[in-house]
C-alpha positions in Angstrom: 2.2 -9.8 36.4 -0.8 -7.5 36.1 -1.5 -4.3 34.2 -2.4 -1.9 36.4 -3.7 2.0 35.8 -2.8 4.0 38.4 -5.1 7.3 38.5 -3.5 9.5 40.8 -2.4 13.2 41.0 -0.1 13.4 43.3 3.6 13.0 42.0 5.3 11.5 45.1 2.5 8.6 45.1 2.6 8.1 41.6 6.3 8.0 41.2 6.6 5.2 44.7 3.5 3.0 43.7 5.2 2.8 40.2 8.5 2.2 41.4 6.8 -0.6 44.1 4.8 -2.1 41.6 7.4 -2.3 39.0 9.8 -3.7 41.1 7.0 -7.0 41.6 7.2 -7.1 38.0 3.6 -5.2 37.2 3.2 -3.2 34.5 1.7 0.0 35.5 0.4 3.3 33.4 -0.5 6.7 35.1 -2.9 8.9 34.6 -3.2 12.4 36.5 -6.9 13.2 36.5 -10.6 11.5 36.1 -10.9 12.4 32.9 -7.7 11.3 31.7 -8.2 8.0 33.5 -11.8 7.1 31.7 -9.5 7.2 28.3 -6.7 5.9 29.3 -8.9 2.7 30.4 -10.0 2.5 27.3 -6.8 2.3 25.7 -4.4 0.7 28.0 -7.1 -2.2 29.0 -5.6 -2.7 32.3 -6.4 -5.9 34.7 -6.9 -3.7 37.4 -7.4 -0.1 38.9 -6.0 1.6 41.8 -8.2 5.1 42.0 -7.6 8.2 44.1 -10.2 10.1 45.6 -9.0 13.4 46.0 -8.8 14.4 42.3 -8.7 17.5 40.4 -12.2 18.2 39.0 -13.5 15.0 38.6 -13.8 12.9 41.9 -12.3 9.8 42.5 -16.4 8.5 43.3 -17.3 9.6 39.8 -14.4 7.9 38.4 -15.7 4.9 40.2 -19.2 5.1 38.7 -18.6 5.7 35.9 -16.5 2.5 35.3 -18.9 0.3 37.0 -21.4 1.3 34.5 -19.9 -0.3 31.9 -17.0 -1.8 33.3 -16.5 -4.9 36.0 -12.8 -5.1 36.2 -11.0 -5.2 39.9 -11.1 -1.2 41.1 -9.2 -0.7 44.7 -9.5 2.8 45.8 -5.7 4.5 47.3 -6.9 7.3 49.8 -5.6 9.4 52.5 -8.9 10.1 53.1 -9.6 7.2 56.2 -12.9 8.3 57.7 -15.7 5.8 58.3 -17.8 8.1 56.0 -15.4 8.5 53.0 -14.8 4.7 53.1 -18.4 3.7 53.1 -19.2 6.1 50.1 -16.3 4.6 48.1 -17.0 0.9 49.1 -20.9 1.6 47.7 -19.6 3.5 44.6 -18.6 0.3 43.3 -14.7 -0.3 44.8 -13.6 -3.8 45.5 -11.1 -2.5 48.2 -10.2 0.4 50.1 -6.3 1.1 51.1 -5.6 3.9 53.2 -1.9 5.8 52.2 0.7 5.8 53.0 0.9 2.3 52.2 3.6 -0.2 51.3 4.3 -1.8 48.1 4.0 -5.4 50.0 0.3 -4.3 51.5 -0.7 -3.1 47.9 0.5 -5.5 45.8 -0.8 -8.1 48.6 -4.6 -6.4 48.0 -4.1 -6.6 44.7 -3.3 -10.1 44.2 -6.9 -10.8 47.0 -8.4 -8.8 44.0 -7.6 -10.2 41.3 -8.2 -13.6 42.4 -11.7 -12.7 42.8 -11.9 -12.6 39.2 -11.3 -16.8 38.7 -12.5 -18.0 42.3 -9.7 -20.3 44.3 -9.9 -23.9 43.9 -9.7 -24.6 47.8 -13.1 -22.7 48.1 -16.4 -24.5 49.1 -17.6 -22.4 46.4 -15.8 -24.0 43.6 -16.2 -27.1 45.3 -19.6 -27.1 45.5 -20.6 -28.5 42.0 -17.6 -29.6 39.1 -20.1 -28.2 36.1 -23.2 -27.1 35.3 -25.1 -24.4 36.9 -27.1 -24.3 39.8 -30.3 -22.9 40.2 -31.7 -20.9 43.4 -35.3 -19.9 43.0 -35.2 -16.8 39.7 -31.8 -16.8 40.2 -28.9 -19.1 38.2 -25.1 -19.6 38.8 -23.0 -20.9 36.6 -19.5 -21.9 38.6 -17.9 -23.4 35.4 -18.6 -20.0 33.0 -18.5 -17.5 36.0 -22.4 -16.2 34.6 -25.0 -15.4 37.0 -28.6 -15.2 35.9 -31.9 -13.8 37.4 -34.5 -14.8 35.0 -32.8 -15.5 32.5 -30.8 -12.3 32.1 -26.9 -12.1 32.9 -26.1 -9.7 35.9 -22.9 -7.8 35.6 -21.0 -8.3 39.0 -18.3 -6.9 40.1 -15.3 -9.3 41.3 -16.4 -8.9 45.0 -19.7 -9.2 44.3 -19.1 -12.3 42.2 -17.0 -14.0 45.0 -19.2 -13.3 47.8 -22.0 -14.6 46.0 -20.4 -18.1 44.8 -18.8 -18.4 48.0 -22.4 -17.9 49.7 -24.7 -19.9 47.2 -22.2 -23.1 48.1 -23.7 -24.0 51.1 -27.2 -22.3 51.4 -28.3 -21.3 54.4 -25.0 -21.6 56.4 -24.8 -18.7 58.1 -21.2 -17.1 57.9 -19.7 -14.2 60.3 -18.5 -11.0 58.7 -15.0 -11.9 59.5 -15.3 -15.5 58.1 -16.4 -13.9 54.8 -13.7 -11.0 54.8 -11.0 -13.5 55.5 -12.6 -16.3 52.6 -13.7 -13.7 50.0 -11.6 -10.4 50.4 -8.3 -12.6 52.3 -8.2 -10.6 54.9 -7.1 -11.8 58.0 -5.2 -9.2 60.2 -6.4 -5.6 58.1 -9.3 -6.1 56.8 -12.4 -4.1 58.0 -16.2 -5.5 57.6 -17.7 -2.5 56.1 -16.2 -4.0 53.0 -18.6 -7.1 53.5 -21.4 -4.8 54.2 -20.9 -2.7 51.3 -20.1 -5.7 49.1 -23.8 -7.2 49.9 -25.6 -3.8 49.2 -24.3 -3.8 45.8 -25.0 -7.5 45.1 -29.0 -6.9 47.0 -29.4 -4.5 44.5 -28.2 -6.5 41.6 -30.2 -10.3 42.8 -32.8 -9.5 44.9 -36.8 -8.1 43.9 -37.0 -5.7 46.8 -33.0 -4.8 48.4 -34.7 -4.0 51.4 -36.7 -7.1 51.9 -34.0 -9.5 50.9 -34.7 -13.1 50.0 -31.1 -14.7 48.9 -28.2 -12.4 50.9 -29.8 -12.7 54.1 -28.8 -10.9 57.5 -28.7 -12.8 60.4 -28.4 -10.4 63.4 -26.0 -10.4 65.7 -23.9 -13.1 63.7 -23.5 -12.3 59.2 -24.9 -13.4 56.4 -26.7 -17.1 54.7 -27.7 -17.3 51.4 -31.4 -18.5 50.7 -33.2 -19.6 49.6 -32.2 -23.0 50.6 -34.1 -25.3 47.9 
């Protein structure tokens, strides 16, 4: 069962996600604006968000910011709005996943679960396989598989659960190059809906976390015309 805060405005959404996510015994609190949402997270402590972007005065996008400034808990944004645009701008405001309504209780709660998941990595991953204990370290950067911290010169990053995935899941077998649809399916658990912008989005936000120069990227690299490796190797 997971706590869930549900900031949505809509009373028709509100009242079926509730009743769907009740009924797979989650426990779920509402809140009807932005504002209200930023205290109710406070509050309530919830495992995990599911964020509206068409909200009264304050956006959805701000409410996403400003919980990833302080804030590294699973956030999935709940949308009508589909466009390529609106889900790239939500992806790189800090979401972990992006569901398009309407949507069934079965594909949310199924996101969900992918989500949270995130937040203690799978056994069956090479990630977790990779090394029992200890951390590991990759040039100015550190990973630490049995405490979950990552380190670039000695100072913890804050990563999201994505972020925190992709990167273990990478930094298991450096300079393995992966597909975007072999990381969606191994990190997100995606195999029939998924869409890669979330993989694309997902390494923006970690570049800018890890890396010296985003733009000039030394660990996450892109291998065109096939994904992503991780370097470097030694």
């Amino acid at each position: 069962m997971a706590r869930v805060l549900l900031i949505e405005d809509d009373p028709a959404v509100q009242e079926g996600v509730t009743l769907a996510l009740k009924r797979r015994g989650h426990e779920v609190e509402v809140a009807v604006s932005g504002e209200t949402g930023l205290l109710v997270l406070e509050r309530y402590r919830p495992d995990l968000v599911l964020l509206d972007l068409m909200l009264p005065r304050m956006s959805g996008l701000e409410v996403c910011r400003r919980i990833r400034e302080s804030k590294q808990l699973p956030l999935i944004i709940l949308s009508a709005r589909g466009d390529d645009i609106d889900m790239i701008v939500g992806l790189e405001a800090g979401a972990d996943d992006y569901i398009i309504k309407p949507a069934s209780g079965e594909i949310i709660e199924a996101r969900m679960r992918a989500v949270l998941r995130r937040v203690v990595p799978a056994q069956d991953t090479p990630a977790a396989a990779h090394t029992a204990t200890g951390a590991e370290h990759h040039a100015e950067l550190t990973v630490d598989r049995t405490t979950l911290v990552v380190a670039k010169n000695g100072a913890e990053l804050a990563l999201a659960p994505s972020e925190l995935k992709l990167l273990l899941f990478l930094t298991a077998t450096p300079g393995q190059v992966y597909s975007r649809h072999q990381l969606l399916e191994q990190v997100w658990e995606h195999s029939f809906y998924g869409d890669v912008r979330l993989v694309d989005a997902c390494v923006m936000r970690l570049r800018a976390k890890i890396e010296e120069e985003p733009r000039k990227p030394v660990y996450v690299q892109t291998v065109r015309g096939f994904g992503y490796r991780f370097g470097p190797v030694g």
